[in-house]
C-alpha positions, 0 to 999 in steps of 0.5 A, a space after each residue: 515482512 519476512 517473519 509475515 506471510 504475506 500474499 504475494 500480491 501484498 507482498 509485491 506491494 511492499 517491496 515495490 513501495 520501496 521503489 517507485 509509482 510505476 513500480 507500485 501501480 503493476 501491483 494493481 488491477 487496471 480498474 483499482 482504487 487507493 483510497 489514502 489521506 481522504 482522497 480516492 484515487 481510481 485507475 492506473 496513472 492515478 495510483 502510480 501519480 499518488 505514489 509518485 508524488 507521496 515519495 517526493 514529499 517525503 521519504 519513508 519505509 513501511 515494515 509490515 509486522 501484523 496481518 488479519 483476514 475479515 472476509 475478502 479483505 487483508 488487514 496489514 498493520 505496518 510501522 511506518 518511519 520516515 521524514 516525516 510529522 509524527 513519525 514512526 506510525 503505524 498504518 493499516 492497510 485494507 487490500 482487496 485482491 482479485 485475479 492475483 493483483 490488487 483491486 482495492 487498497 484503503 490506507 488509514 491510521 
């Protein structure tokens, strides 16, 4: 993540990721959806709820190392490594952003 420059609301998603779901729910809009493992989750405690139960399952860190813009989205491509099957594996992550925090996130292999 160091060597990317990421925008500061992407980057506080990383960092936050690290920690917990209320940590990685302040990273968003109040209105936010993530839409991860074919299910969308919309709102606040929805979000933090989906981060939450994601680290109790297993446990994993995300390094991003690739960024791209397409429009209004951010691209990032993060190795992801962990406890878990198939592990490491690289992910994309689609962010919307709007008023410095992020409105949308779609999180796909």
């Amino acid at each position: 993540m160091k060597d990317l420059s990421l925008p500061e609301p992407i980057e506080a998603y990383f960092e936050a990721d690290r920690r917990d779901g209320q940590a990685v729910a302040r990273c968003f809009t109040a209105d936010a959806t993530v839409f991860d493992e074919g299910r969308t989750h919309a709102g606040l405690a929805a979000i933090e709820a989906w981060k939450t139960a994601a680290s109790a399952q297993f446990s994993y860190l995300a390094e991003p190392f690739a960024l791209e813009q397409k429009d209004r989205k951010y691209i990032v491509t993060s190795r992801v490594t962990g406890d878990f099957p198939g592990s490491p594996v690289d992910l994309q992550y689609a962010f919307t952003l709007e008023r410095g925090k992020i409105s949308s996130l779609e999180i796909k292999p």
